[in-house]
Structures are given as C-alpha cells and as structure tokens.
MDTraj code that builds the backbone (N, CA, C; nanometers):
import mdtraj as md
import numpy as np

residues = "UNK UNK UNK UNK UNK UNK UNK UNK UNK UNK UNK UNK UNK UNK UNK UNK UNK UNK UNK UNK UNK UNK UNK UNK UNK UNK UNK UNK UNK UNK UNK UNK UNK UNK UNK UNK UNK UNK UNK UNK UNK UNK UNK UNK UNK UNK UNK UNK UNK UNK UNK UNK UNK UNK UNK UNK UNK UNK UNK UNK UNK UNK UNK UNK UNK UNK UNK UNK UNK UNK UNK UNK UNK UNK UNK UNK UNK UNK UNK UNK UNK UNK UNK UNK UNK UNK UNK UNK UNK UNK UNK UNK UNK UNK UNK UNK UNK UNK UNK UNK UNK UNK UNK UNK UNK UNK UNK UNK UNK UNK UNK UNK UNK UNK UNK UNK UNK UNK UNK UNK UNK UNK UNK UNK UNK UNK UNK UNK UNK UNK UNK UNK UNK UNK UNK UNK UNK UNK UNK UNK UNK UNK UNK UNK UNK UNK UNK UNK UNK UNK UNK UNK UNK UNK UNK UNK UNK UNK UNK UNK UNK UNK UNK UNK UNK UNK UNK UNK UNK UNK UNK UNK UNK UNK UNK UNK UNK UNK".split()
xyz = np.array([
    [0.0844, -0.1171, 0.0000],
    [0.0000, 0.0000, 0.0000],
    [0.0890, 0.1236, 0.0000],
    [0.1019, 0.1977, -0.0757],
    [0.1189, 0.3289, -0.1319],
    [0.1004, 0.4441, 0.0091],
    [0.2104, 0.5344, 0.0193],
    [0.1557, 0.6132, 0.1388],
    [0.0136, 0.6989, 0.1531],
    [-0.0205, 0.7395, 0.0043],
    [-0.0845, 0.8102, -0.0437],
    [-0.2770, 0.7013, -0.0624],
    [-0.2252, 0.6019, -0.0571],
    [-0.3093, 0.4892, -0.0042],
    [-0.3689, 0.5227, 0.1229],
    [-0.2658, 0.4520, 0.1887],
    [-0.2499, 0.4272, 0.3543],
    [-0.3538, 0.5838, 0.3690],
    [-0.3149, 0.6964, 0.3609],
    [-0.3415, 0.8184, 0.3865],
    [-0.4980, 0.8101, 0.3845],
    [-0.5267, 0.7814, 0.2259],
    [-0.6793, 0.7589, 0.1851],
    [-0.7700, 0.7178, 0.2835],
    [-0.6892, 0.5758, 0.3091],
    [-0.7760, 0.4650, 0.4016],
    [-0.8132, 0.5061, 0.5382],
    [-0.7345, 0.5686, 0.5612],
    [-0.6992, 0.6374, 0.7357],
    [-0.8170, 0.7271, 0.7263],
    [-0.8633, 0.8023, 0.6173],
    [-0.9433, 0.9347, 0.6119],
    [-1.0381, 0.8776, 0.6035],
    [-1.0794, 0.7674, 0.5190],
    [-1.1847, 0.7004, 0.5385],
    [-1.2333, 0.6364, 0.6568],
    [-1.1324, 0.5936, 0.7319],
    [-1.1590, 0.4917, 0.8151],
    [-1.2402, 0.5936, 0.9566],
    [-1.1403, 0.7176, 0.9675],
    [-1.1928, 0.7935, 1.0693],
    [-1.3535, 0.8809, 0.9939],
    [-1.3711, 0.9121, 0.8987],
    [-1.4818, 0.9316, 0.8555],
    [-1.5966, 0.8411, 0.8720],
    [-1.5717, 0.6929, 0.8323],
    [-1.6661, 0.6293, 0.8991],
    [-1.6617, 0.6114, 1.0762],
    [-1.5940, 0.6199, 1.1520],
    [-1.5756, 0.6309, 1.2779],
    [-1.6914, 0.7260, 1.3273],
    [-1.6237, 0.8666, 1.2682],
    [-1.7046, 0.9907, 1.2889],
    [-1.8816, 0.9723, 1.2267],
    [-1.9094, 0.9099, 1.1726],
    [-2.0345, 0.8472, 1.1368],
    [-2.1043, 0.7968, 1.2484],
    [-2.0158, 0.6781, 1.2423],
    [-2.1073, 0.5680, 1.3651],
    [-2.1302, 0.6472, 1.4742],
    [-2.0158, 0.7343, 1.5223],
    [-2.0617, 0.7830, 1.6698],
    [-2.1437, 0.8980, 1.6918],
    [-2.1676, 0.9655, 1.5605],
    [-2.2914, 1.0984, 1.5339],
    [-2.3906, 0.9937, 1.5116],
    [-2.4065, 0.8634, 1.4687],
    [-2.5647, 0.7991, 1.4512],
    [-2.5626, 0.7710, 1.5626],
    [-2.4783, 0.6935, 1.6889],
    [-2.4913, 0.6479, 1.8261],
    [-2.5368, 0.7597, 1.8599],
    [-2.4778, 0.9009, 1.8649],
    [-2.5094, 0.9748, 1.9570],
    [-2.6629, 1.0183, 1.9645],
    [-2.7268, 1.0586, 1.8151],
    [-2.8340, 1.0704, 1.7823],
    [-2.9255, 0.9849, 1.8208],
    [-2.8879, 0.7953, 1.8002],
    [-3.0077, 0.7392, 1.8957],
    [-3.0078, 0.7365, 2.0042],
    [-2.8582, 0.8144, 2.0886],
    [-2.9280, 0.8282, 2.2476],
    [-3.0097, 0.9414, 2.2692],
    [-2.9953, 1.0241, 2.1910],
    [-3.0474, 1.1858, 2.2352],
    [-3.2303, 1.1182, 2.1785],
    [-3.2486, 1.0424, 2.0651],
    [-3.3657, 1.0076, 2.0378],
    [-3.4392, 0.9365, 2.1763],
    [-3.3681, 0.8371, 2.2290],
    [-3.3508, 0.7658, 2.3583],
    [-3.4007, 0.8417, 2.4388],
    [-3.3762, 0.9401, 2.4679],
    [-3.3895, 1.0712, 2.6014],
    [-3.5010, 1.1271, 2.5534],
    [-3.5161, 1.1353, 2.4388],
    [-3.6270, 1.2726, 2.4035],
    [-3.7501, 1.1457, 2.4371],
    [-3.7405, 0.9935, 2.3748],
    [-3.9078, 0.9218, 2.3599],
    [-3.9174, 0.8682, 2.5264],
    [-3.8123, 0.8527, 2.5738],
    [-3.8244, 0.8147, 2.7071],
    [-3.7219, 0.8458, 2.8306],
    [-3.7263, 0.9447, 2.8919],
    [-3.6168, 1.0162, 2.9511],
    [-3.6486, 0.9369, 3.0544],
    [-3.7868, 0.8816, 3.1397],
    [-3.7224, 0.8007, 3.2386],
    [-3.6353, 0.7222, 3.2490],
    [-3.6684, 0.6363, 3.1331],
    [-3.5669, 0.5042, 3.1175],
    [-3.4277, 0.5639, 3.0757],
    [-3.3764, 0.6808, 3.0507],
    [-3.2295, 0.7089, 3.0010],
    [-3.1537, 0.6961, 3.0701],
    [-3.1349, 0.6590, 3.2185],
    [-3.0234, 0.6832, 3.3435],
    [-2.9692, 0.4946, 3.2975],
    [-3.0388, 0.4212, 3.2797],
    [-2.9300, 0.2874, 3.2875],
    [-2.8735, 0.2574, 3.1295],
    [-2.9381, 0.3263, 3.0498],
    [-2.8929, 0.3779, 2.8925],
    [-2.7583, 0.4541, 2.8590],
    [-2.7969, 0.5384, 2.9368],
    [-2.6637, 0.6097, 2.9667],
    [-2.5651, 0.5706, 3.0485],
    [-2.5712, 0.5144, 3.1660],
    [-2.4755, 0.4092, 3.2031],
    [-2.4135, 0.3066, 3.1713],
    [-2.4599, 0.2329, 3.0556],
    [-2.4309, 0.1482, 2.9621],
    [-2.3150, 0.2206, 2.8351],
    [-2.3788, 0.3506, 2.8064],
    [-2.2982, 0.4039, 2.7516],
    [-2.1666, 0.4799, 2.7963],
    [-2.1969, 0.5075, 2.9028],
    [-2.0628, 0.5790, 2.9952],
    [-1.9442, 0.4627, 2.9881],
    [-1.9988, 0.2987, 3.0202],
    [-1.9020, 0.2190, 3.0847],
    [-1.8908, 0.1554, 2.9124],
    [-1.9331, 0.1872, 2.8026],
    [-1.8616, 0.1622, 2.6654],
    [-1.7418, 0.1963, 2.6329],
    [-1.7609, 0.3374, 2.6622],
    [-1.7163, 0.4618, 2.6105],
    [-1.5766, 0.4690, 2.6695],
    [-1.6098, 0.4273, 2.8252],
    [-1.4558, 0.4316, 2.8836],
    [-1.3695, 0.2779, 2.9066],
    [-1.4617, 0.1806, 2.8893],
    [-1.4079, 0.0601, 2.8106],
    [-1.2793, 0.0859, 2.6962],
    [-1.3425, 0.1664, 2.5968],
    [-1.2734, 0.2074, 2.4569],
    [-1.1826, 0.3030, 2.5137],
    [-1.2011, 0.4397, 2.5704],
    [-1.0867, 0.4803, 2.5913],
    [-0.9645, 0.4232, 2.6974],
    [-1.0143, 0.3341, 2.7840],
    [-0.9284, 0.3156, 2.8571],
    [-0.8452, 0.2107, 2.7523],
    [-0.8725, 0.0857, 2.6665],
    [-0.8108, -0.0032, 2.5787],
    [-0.7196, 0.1033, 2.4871],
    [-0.7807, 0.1945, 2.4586],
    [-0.6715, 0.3245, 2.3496],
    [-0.5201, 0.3565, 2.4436],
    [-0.5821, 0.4127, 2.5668],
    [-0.5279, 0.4474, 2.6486],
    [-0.3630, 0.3479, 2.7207],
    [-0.4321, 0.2011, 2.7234],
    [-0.3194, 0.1416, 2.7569],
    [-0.2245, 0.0901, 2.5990],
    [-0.2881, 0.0664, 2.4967],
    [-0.2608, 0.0361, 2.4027],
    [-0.1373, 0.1511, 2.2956],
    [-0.2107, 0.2782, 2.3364],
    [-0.0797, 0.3565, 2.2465],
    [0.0333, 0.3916, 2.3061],
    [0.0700, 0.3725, 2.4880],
    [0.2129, 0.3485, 2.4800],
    [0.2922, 0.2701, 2.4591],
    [0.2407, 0.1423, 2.4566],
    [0.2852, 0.0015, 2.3853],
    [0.3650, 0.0664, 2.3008],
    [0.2304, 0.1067, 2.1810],
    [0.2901, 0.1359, 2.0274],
    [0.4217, 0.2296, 2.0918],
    [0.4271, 0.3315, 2.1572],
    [0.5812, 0.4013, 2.1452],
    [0.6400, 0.3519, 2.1870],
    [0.6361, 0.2221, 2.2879],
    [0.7569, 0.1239, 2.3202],
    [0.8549, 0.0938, 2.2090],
    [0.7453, 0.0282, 2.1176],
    [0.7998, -0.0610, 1.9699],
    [0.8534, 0.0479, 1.8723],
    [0.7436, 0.1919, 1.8665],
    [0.7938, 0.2951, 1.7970],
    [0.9512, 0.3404, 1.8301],
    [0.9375, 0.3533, 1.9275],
    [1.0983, 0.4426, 2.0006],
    [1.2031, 0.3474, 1.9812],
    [1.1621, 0.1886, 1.9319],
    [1.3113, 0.1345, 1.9400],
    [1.3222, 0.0814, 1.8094],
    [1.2745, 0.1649, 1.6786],
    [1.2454, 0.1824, 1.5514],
    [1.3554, 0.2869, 1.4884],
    [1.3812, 0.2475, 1.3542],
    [1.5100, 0.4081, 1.2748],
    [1.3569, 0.4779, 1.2480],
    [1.4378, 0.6295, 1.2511],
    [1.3146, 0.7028, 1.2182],
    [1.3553, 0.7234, 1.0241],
    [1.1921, 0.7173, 1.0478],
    [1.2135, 0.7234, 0.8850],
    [1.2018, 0.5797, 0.8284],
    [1.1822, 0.4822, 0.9111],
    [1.1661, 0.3304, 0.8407],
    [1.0431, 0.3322, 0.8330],
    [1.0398, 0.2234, 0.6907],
    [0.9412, 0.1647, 0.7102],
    [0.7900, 0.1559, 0.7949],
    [0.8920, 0.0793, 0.9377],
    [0.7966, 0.0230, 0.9948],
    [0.8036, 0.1247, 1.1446],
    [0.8388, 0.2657, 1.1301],
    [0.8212, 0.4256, 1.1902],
    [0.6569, 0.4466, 1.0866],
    [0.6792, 0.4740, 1.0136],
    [0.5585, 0.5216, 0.9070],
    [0.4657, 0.4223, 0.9439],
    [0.5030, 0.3267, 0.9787],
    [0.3402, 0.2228, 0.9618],
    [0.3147, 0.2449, 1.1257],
    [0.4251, 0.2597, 1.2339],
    [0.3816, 0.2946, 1.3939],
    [0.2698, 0.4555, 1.4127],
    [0.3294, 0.5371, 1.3123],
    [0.2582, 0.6888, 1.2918],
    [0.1110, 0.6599, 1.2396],
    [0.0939, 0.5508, 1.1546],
    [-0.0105, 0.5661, 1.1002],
    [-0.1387, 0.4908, 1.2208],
    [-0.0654, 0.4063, 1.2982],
    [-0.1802, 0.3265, 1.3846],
    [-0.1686, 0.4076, 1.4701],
    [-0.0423, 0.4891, 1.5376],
    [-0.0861, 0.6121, 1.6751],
    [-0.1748, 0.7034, 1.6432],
    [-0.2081, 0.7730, 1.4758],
    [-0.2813, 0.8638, 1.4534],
    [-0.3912, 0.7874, 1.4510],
    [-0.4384, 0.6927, 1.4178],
    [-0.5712, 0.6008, 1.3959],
    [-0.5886, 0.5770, 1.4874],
    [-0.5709, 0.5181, 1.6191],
    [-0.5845, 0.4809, 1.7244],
    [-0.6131, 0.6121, 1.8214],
    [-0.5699, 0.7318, 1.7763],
    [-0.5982, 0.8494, 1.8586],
    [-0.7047, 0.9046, 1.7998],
    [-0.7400, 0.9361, 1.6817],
    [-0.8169, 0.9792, 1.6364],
    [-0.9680, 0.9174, 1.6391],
    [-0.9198, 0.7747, 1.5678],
    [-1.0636, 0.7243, 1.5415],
    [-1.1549, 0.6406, 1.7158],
    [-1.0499, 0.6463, 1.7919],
    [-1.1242, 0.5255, 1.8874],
    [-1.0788, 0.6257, 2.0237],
    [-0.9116, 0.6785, 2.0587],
    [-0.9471, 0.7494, 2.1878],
    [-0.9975, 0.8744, 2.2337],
    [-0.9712, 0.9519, 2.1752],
    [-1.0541, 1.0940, 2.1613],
    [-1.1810, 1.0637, 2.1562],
    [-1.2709, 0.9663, 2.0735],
    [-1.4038, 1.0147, 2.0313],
    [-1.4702, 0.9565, 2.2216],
    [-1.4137, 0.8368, 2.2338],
    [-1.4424, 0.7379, 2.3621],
    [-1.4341, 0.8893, 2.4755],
    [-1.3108, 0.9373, 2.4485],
    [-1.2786, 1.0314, 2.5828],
    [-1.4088, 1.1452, 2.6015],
    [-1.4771, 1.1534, 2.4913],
    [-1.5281, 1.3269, 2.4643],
    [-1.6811, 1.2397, 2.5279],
    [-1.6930, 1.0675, 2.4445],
    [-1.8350, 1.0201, 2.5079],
    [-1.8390, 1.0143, 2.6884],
    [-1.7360, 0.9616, 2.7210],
    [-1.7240, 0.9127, 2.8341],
    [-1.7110, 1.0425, 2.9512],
    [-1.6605, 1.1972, 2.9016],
    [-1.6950, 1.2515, 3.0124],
    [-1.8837, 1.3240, 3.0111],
    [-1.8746, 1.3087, 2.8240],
    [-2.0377, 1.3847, 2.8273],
    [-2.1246, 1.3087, 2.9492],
    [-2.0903, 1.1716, 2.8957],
    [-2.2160, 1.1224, 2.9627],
    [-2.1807, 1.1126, 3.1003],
    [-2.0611, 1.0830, 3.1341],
    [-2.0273, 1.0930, 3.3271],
    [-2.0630, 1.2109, 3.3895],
    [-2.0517, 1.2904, 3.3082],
    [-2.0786, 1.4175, 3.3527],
    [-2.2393, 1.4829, 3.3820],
    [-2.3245, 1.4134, 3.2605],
    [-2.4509, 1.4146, 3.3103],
    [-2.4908, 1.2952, 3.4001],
    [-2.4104, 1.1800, 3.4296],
    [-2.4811, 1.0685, 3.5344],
    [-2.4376, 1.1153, 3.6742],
    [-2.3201, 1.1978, 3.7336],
    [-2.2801, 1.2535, 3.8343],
    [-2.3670, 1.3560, 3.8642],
    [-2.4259, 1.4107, 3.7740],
    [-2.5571, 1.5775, 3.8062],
    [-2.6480, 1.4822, 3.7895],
    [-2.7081, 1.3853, 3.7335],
    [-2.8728, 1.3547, 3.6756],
    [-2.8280, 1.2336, 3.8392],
    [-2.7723, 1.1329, 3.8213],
    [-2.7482, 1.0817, 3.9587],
    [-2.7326, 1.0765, 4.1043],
    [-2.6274, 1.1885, 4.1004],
    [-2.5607, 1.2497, 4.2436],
    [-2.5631, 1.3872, 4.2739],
    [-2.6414, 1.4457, 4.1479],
    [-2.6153, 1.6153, 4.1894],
    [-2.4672, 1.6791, 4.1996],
    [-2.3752, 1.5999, 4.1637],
    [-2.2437, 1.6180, 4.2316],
    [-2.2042, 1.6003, 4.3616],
    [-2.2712, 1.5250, 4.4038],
    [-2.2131, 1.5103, 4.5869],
    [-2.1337, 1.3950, 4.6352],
    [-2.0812, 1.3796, 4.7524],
    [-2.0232, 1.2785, 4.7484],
    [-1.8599, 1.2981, 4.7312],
    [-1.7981, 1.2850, 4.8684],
    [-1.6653, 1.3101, 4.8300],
    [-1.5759, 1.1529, 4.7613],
    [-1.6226, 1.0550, 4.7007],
    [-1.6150, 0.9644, 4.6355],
    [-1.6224, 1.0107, 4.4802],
    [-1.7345, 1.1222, 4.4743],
    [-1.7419, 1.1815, 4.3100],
    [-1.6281, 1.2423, 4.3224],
    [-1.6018, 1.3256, 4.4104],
    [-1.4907, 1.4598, 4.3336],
    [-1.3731, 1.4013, 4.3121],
    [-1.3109, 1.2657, 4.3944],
    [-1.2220, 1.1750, 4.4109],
    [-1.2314, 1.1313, 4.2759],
    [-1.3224, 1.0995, 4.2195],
    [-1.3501, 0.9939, 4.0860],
    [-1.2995, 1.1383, 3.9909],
    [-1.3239, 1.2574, 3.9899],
    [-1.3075, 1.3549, 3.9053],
    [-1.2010, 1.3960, 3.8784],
    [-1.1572, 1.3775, 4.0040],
    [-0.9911, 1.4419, 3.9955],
    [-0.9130, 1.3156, 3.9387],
    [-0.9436, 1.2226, 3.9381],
    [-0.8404, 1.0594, 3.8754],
    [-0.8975, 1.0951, 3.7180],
    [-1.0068, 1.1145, 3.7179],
    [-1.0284, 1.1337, 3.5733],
    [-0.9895, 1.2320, 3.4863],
    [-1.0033, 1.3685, 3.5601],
    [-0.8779, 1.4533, 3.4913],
    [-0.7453, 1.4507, 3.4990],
    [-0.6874, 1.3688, 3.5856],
    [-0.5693, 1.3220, 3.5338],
    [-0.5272, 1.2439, 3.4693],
    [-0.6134, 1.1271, 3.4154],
    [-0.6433, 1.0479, 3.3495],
    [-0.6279, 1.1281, 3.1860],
    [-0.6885, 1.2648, 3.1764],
    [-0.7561, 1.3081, 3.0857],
    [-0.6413, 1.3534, 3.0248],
    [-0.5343, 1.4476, 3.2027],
    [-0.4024, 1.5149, 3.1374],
    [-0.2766, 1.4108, 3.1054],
    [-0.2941, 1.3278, 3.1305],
    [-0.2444, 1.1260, 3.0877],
    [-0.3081, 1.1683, 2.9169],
    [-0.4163, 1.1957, 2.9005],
    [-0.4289, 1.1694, 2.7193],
    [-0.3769, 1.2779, 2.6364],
    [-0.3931, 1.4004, 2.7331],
    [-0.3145, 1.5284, 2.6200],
    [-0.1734, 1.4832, 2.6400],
    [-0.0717, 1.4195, 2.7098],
    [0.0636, 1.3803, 2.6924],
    [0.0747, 1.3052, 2.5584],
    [0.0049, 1.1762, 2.5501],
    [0.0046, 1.1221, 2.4800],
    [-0.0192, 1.1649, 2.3700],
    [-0.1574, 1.2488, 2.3650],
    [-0.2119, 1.3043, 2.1868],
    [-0.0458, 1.4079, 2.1588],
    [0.0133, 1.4714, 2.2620],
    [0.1436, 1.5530, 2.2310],
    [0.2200, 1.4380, 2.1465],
    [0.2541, 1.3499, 2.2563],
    [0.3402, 1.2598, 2.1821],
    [0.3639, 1.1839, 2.0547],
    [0.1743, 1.1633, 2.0122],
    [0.1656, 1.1151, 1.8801],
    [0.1569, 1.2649, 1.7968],
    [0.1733, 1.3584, 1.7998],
    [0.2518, 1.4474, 1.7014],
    [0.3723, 1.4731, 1.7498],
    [0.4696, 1.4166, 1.8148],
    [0.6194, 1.4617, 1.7793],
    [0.6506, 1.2942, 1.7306],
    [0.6249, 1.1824, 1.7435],
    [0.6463, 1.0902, 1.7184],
    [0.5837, 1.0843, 1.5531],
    [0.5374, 1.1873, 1.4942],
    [0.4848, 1.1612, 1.3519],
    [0.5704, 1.2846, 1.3154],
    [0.6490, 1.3960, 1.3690],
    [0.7244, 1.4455, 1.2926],
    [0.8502, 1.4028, 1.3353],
    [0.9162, 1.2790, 1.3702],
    [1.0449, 1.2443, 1.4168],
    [1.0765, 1.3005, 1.5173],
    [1.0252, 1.3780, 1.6487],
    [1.1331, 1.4826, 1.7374],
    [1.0910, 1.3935, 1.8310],
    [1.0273, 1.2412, 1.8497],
    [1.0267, 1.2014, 2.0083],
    [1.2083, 1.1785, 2.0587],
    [1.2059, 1.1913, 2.1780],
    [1.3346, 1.1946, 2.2143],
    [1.3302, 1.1101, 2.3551],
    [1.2075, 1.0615, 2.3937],
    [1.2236, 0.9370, 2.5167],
    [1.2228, 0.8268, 2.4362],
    [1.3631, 0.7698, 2.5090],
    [1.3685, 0.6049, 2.5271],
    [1.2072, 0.4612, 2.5199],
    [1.2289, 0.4250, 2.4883],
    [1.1547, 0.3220, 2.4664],
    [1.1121, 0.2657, 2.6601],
    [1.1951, 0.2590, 2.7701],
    [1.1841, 0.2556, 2.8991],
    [1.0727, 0.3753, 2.9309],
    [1.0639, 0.4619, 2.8780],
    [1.0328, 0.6373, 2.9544],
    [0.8719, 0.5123, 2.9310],
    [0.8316, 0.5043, 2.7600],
    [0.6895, 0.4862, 2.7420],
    [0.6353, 0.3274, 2.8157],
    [0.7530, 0.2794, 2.8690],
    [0.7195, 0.1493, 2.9495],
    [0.6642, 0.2268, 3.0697],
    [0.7257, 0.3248, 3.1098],
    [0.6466, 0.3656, 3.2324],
    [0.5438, 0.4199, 3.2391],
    [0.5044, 0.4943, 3.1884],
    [0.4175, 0.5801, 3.1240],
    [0.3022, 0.5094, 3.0981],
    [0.3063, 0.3831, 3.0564],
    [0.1938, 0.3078, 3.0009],
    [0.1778, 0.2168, 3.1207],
    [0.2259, 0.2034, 3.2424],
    [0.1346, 0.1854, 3.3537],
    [0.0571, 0.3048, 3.4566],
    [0.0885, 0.4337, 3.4006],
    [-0.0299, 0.5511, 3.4122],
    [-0.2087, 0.5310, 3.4409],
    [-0.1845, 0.4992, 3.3303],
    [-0.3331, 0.4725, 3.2688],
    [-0.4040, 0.3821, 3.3691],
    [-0.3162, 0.2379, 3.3810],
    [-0.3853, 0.1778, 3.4489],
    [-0.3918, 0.1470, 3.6298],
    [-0.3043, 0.2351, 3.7010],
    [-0.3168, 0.3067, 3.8522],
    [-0.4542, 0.4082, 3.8489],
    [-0.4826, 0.4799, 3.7311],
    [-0.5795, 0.5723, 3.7472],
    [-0.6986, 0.5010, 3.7703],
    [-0.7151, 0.3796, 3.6442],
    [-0.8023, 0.2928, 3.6106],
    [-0.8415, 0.2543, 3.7952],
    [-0.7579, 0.1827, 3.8135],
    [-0.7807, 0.1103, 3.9555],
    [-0.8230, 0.2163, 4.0657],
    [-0.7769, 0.3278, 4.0556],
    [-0.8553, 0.3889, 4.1429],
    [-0.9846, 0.4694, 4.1344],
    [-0.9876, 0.4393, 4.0053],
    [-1.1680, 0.5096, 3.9890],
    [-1.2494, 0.4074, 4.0204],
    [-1.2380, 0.3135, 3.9604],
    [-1.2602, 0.1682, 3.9613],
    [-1.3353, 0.1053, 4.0968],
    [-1.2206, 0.1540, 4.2234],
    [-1.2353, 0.1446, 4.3718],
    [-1.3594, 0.2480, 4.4177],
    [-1.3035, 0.3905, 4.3423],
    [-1.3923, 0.4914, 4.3919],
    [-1.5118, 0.4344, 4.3875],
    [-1.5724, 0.4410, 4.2627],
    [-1.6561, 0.3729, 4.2097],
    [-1.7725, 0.2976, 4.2447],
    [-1.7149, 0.1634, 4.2753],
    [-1.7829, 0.0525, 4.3416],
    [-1.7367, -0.0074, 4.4902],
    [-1.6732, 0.1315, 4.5196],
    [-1.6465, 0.0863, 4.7402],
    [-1.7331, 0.2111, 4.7791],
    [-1.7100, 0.3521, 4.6956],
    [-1.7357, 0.4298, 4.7197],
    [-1.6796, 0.5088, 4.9291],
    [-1.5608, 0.4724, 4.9113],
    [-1.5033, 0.4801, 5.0411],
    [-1.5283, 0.5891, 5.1279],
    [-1.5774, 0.7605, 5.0784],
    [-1.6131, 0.8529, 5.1669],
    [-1.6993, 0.9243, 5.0775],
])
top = md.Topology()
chain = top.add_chain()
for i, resn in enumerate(residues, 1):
    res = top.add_residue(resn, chain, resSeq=i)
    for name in ("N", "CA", "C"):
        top.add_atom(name, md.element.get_by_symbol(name[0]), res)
traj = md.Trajectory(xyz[None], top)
C-alpha cells in the first residue's frame, strides 16, 4: 500500500468512525427525548462503553511508542507505527474520551447532583487520566514528525499511568469509600 493509499484509508476509516458515533449519539439523544425516564441505565451502559474504549486506546498507544521508540526514524515500519498512533488516537481514543466525560458528567448531576466526596475523588483521577491523554495526543505528534526523544523505557512507564488511574476510579466507584 502506497503512502498516499495508507493516507486515503486512514481518512476514510476515521470518517466512517465519525459516522457511527454521530448515529450512536443521535439514537441516544432520540432515547432521552421518547423516554427520559428510562435514560439513566442507557446512559450508564454508555458511559461504561465509552470508557471501556478509551481506557483499551489508552493502555494500548504506549505500547505502540515502546515498539515505535526502538524503531530508525524514517523506516518503514516508523511510518506504519505513525499511522496506527494517529488512527488509534483519532478514530477510537478521543471520540471514547469526549463520550465518556459527556455522559459521566450528566450521570454525576442527573445521579448524584455532584455530591459525594467519592465523586470529586472519581473527578480528579479522571482529569488526570484526561491530562495522561493530552501527553500522549502531544506525543503522537512529535512521534509523527520524528522529534520524540524518550527512550523506549520512559513509554514502558508511562503506560502503567493509565492503568493506577483505572484502579482507582474503579475502587472509587464501586467501594465508594467517603
């Protein structure tokens, strides 16, 4: 496949992405409008999709800079690591990240009103969680113009981030400790 291929496919691929999740979104908002009682376990279903997907993005693209970083830049198989960090950021963790706080964000007010020092606990792991994904979205643009400059070790660490946050929302969550 041709870069100019590859390129095509990628545009396509996130175009249909961007599809499916404007028709999902539309049959939940349809969801809410024909029956707003029933939307709270609808939307919970969708919250724990949403961050299913981003959290799998999430542990999955520092992998890729493990394998990326101990790559020549400019190979080959650099160009084919750029093309799955941009696909993998674009089409599946971003869209997951943007579902997963809409809807947490209305199940914490439509649920809890915001109360609960267990929520604000869950909020603050999640925005760090969140500033965990702007590192990364940084990283997959210097790693697509050649300037990453951590070791292949740095993104070994880095990529158990994700999942300390995981475990403690996780706890928050379902112990709900204070």
């Amino acid at each position: 496949m041709t870069d100019s291929n590859s390129a095509a496919g990628g545009g396509q691929a996130l175009r249909r992405a961007a599809i499916a999740i404007a028709i999902f979104l539309f049959l939940a908002a349809l969801l809410y409008l024909v029956a707003p009682e029933d939307f709270y376990p609808w939307a919970k279903a969708i919250h724990v999709i949403a961050v299913i997907s981003w959290m799998a993005g999430m542990l999955y693209l520092p992998r890729l800079f493990v394998y990326h970083a101990e790559t020549e830049r400019g190979s080959q198989q650099s160009e084919t690591f750029k093309v799955m960090e941009r696909r993998l950021l674009r089409g599946i963790i971003n869209p997951a990240m943007v579902i997963s706080w809409a809807f947490g964000l209305w199940l914490a007010w439509k649920g809890f009103g915001f109360q609960g020092g267990w929520l604000h606990a869950k909020l603050a792991a999640v925005v760090a969680l969140s500033a965990v994904h702007g590192y990364l979205s940084a990283a997959v643009r210097k790693f697509a113009e050649d300037r990453n400059e951590k070791p292949a070790r740095h993104w070994r660490i880095v990529n158990e981030i994700p999942t300390l946050l995981m475990i403690i929302i996780v706890v928050l969550v379902i112990v709900k400790p204070f």
